[in-house]
ZABADO-267939 format. One record per atom (N, C-alpha, C): residue in one letter; x, y, z. Coordinates in pm, whole numbers, plus 50000, padded with zeros to 5 digits. Atoms other than C-alpha are relative to their C-alpha. Last residue first. Layout:
AXYZ ...
# end
This chain:
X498934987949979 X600566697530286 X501084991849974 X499874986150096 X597486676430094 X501595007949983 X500115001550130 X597656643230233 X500315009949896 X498585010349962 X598516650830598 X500444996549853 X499154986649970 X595446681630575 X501604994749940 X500134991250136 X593116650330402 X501605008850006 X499375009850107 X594246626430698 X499595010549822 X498625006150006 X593496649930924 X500604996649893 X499204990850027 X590386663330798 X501144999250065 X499974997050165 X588816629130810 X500945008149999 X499155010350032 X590206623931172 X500355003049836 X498404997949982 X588496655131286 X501274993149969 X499724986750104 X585406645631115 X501005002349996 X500994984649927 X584936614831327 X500585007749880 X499204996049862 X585396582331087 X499695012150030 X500885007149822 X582036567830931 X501695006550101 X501124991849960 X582696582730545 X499964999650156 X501435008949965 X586136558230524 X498965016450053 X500164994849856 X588536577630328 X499114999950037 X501345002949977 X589726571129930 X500254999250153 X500185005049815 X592666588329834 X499074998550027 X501085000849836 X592186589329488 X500714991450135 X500015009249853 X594846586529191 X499235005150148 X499784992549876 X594456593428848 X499594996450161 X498964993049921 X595296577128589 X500245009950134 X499174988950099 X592756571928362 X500755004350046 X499395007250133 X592146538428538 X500715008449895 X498765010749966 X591516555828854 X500694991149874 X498914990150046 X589226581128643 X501204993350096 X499534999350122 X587096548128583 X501225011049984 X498825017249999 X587136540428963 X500035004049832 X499044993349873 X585256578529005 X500954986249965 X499484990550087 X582906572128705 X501445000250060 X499355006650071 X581786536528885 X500575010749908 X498535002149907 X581726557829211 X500124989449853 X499364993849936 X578766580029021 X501244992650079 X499404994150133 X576996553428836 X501255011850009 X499435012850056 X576096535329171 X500845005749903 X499425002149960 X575166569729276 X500864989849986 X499624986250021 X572596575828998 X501235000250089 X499314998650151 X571506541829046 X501135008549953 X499285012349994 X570696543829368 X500585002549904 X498794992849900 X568916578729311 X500774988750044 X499234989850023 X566896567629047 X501365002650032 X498965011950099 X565566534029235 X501225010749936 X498685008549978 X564366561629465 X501064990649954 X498624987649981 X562916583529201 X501154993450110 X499064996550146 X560936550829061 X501105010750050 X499415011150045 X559186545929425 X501254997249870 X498905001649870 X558656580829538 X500974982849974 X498644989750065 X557236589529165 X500914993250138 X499265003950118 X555066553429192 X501255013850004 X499455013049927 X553876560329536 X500984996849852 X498825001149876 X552706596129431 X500774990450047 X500754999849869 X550906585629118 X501715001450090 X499645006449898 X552996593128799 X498454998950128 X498935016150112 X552296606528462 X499704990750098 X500935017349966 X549586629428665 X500694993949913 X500394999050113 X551716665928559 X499164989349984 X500534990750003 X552766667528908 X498805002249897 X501355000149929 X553856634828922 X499075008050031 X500675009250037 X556296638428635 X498424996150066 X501314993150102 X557246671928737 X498914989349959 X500684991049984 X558726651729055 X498685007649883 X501025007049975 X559816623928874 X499275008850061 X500165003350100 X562356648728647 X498654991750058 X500324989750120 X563526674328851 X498744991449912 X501064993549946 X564336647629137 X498855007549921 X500125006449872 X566346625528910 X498555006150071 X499785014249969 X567056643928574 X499335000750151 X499395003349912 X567366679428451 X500384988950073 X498205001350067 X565806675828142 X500914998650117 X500335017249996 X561946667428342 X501854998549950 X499485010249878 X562676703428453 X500584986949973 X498444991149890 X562836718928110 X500594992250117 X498895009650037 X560266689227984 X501255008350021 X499525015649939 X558086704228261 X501064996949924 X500545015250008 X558306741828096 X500184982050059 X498595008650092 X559346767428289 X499304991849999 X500165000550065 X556246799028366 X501314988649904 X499024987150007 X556866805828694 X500134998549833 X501394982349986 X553836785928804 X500995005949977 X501295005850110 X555916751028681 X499205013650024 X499164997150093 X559066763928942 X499455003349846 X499994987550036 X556536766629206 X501225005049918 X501664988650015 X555206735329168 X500655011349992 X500175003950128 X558996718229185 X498635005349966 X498814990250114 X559976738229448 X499484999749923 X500424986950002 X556236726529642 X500735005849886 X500954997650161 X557236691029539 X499715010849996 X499694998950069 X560296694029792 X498835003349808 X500654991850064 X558716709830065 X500584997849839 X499054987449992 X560476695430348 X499525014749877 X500474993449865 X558886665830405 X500045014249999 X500954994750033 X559996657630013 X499035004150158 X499974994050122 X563246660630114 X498605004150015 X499584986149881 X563116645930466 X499965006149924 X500944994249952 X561806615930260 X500135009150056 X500864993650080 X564656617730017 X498314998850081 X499554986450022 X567396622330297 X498975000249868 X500194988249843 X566136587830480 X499475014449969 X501615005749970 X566036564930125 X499965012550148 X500614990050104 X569426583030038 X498734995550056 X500254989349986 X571016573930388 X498985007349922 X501164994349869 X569566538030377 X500155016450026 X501555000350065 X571256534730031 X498735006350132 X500014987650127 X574636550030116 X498834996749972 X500374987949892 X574366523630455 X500035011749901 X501425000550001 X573976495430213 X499995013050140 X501264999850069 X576636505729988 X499215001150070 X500925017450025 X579316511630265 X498535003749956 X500965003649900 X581036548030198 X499284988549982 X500405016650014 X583946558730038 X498704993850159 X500995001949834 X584766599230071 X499414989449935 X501375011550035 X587246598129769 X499494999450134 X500695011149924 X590116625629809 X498994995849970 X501065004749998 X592416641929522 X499434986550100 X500455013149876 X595016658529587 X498894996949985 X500855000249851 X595076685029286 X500124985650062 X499625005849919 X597506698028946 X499054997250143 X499764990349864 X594976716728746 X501064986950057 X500125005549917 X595486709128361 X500235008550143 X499255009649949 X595936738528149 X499394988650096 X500324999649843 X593246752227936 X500684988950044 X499804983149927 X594276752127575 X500225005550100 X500594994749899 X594106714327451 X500835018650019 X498845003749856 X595776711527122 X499135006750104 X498414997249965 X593106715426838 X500364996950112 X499694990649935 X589646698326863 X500815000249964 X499115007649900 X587786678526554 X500505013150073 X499084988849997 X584676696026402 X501084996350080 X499574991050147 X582536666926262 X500935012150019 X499295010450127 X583516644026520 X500365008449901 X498805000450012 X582996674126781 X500784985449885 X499034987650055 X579686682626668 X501374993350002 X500124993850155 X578366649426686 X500505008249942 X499065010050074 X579646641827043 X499885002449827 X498844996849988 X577646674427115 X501484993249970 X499114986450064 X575216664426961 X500545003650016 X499475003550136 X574536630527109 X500495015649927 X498695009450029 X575106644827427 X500124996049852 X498994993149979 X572406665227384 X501235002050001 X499984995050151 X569896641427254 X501285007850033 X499995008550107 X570596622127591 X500215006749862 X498615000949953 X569916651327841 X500834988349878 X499464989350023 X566526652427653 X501614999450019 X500165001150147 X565476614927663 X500715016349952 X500774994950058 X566866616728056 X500244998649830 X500415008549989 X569466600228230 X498555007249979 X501084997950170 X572336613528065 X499014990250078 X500774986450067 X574406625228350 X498524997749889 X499524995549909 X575726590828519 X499635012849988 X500984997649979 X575466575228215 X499115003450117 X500725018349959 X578236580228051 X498895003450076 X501445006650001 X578686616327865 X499814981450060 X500844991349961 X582486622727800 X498314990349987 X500645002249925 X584906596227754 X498645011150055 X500124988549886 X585356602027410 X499884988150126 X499665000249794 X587166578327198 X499855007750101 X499434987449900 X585346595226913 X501194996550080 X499204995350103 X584296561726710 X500795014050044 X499225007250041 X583056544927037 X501375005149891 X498525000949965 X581776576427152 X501254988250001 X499584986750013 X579326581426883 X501504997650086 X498915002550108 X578706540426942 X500685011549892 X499225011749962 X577526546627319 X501084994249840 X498894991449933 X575426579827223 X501244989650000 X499494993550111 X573236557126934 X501485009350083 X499375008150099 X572566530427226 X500915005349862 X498505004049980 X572046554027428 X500674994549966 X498554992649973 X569646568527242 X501244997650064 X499405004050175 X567846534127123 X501025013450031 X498855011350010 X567946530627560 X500104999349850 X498574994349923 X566206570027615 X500934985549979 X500485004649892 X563316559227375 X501685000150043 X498925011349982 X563476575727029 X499725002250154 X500985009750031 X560356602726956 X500994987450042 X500934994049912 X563016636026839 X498504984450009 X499815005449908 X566236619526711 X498515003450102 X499545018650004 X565666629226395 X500104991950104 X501085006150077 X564466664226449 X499634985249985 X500815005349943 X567196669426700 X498584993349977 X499825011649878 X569606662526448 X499124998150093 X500405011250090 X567776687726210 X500774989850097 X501165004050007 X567796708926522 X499394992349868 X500305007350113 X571516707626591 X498284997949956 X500545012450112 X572166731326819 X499434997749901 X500934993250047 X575566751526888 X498764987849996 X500675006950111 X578496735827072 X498315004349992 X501684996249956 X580716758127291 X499154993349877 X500464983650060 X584016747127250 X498994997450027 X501075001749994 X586316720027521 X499315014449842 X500304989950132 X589676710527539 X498584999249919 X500595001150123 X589626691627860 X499965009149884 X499574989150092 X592086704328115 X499304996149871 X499615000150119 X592526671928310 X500415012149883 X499145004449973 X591296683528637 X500854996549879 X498764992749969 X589236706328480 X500964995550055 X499694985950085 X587446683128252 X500645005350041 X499225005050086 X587406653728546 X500445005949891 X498804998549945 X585726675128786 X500934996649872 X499524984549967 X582856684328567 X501694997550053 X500054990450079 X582036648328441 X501125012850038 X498315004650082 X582646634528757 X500495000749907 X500214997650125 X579546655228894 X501344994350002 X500005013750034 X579606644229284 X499985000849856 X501355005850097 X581096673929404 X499754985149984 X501065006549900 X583756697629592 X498824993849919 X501404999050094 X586566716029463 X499584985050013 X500135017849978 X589066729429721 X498564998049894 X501205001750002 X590806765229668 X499584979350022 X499825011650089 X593416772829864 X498354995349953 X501085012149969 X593456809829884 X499994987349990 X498975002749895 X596296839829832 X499164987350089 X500034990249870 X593956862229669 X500654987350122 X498884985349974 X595386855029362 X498835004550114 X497935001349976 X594806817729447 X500475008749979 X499645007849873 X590976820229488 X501255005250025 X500344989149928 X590206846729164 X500494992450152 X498824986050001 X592116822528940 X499575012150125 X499025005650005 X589866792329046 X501455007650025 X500155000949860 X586796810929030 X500844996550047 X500514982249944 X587026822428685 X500505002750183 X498924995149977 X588596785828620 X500125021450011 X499125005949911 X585576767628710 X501735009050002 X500764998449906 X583236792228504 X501114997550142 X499514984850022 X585126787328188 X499625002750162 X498394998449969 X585356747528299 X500315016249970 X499445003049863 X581176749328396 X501665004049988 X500084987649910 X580296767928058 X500604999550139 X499104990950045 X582156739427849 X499935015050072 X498785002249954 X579966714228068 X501335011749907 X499135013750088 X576766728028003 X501705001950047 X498104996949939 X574376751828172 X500524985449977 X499285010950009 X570656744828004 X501655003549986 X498894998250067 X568496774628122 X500764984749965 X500495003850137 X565336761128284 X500855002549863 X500685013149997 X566096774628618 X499214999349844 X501515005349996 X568386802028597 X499364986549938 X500464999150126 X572436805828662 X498324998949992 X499094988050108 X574806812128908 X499585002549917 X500824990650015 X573136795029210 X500135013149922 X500815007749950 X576426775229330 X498825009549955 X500495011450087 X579556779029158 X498884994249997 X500404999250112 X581286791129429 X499434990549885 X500415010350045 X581786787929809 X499355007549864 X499764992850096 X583296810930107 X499794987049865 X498995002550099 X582906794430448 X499595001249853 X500545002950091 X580566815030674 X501014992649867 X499554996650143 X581686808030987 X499395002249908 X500694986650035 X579606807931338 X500655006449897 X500524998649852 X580306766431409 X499275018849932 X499705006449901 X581226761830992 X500215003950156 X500174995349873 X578726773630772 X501214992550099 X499424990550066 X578366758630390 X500675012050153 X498875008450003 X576256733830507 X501275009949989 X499704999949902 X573576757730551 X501264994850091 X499244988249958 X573196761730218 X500465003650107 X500154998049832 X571926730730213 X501215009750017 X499504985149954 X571586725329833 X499465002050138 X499195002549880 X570566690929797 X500945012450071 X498685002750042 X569496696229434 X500634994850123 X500325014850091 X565576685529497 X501685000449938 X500415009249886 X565986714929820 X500104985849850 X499245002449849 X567136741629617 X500424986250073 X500155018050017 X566306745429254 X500824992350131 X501235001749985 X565546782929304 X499634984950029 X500764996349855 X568696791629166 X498784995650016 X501624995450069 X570526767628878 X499345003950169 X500134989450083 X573926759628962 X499115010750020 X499894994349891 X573356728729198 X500355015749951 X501734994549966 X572256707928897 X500025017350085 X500644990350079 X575986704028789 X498405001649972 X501245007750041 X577676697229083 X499125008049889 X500255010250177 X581206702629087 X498624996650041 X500785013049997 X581036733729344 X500334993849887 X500695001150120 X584176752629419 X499124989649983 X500515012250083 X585036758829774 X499165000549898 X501754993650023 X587056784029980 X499654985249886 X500455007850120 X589976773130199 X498355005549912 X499914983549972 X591766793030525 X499474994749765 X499094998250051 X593096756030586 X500055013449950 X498365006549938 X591396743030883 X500935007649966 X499234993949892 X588276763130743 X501244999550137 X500064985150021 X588406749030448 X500065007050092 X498694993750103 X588766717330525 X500275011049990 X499995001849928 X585256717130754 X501904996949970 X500024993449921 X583586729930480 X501084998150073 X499154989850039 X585116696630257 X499785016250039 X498384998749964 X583956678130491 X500645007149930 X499664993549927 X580796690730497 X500984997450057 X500214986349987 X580286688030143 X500045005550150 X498524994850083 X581926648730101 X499935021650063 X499814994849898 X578816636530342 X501665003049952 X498555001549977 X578646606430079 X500815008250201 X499845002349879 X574786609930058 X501384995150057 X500744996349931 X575736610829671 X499724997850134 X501235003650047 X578656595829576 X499275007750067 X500795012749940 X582266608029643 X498584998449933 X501095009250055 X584686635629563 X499154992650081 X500975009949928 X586946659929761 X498574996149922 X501415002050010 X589236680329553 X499754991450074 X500575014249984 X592406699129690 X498364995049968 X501435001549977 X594146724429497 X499714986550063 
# end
């Protein structure tokens, strides 16, 4: 398998298209917004991407589930290896494609994962705490755990937050047996891109966003009967969006706060990516700015 990582506005998803059809390749998503249908345009879903000259390159993982559902990382690695097995017995390479480092890092590894039930006397307790006393409570859960799961890079919501804590909760109180689900052997590439040109892309690609109709999604997700703090759980877009919808925000303030967001959110994203360098695993990192044809060179040279 080959994965292709990176940060947001990375330009990882149409290289890894553009792989795929070099190599006769289909592509698993790691993103775990990008799931959920309907949630198009505020996930970055450019389905269009997905196309190479009059191809349609072959892509899972993407629009699998409904909006307001909460799809979790033990559903993603059943999910990931559905798609995984169905690739390679049909004789496929699969390539898996994202900025969730979370997700990758589970199946790359082979996390030993169960489905965790909730806790609503936990959430009781925790219900009214300010997203930094939760992290503060998540941060010394996985002290005593040694998890790496949950940094902060996902949890950037008061909801997304409780969640984690319970799930770190469960698994103290219910320790795992011997992992189950094998590790994937994969090449792993890093699409590396200069900070201040990753910032000017996101600042670009979130006004073309909301040009584009992004508050509409988010309105016509709210007339379909899902509650805001549904959305608001999701994070980033999901989350300042409803916000301004609902008058929390003035328009200048959601565009203002969601960009800081999305910095952040990327920042947090290549410091996950250098942490799974420390856990051992090794990235080929590959300047964003060379032509395409070069990229997928040096991937093809890497991989075969």
């Amino acid at each position: 398998m080959i994965t292709i990582l990176g940060p947001t506005a990375s330009g990882k998803t149409s290289l890894a298209v553009a792989v795929a059809r070099r190599i006769d390749g289909e592509i698993i998503s790691a993103d775990s917004r990008q799931v959920y249908q309907r949630m198009d345009i505020g996930t970055g879903k450019d389905l269009t991407e997905y196309k190479y000259e009059t191809i349609d390159v072959p892509h899972h993982l993407i629009d699998i589930c409904e909006p307001g559902t909460k799809y979790n990382l033990f559903q993603y690695q059943q999910d990931f290896f559905d798609a995984y097995n169905n690739i390679i017995g049909r004789g496929k390479v699969p390539i898996l494609c994202g900025g969730t480092g979370l997700y990758i890092e589970a199946v790359l590894k082979g996390y030993q994962l169960s489905p965790v039930p909730q806790d609503q006397e936990l959430r009781a307790r925790l219900e009214g705490k300010s997203l930094e006393e939760l992290t503060v409570m998540l941060e010394a859960l996985k002290r005593q755990s040694g998890s790496t799961m949950h940094n902060t890079t996902d949890v950037d919501s008061c909801q997304r937050a409780i969640r984690a804590i319970e799930i770190e909760t469960y698994n103290i109180e219910h320790p795992m047996p011997l992992r189950e689900l094998p590790a994937v052997p994969s090449v792993i590439i890093g699409v590396s891109i200069d900070r201040d040109l990753r910032r000017e892309r996101i600042t670009r690609r979130l006004k073309v966003r909301l040009e584009e109709g992004m508050v509409d999604e988010v309105q016509s997700l709210l007339s379909e009967g899902i509650p805001a703090e549904d959305l608001i759980y999701y994070g980033l877009e999901y989350k300042y969006l409803t916000e301004y919808i609902i008058g929390k925000l003035s328009y200048e303030e959601m565009f203002r706060q969601l960009e800081i967001a999305i910095h952040q959110f990327a920042k947090r994203q290549m410091t996950w990516f250098r942490g799974m360098e420390r856990r051992g695993f090794r990235i080929h990192w590959i300047d964003a700015m060379l032509p395409m044809e070069e990229k997928v060179e040096l991937i093809i040279n890497n991989a075969l």
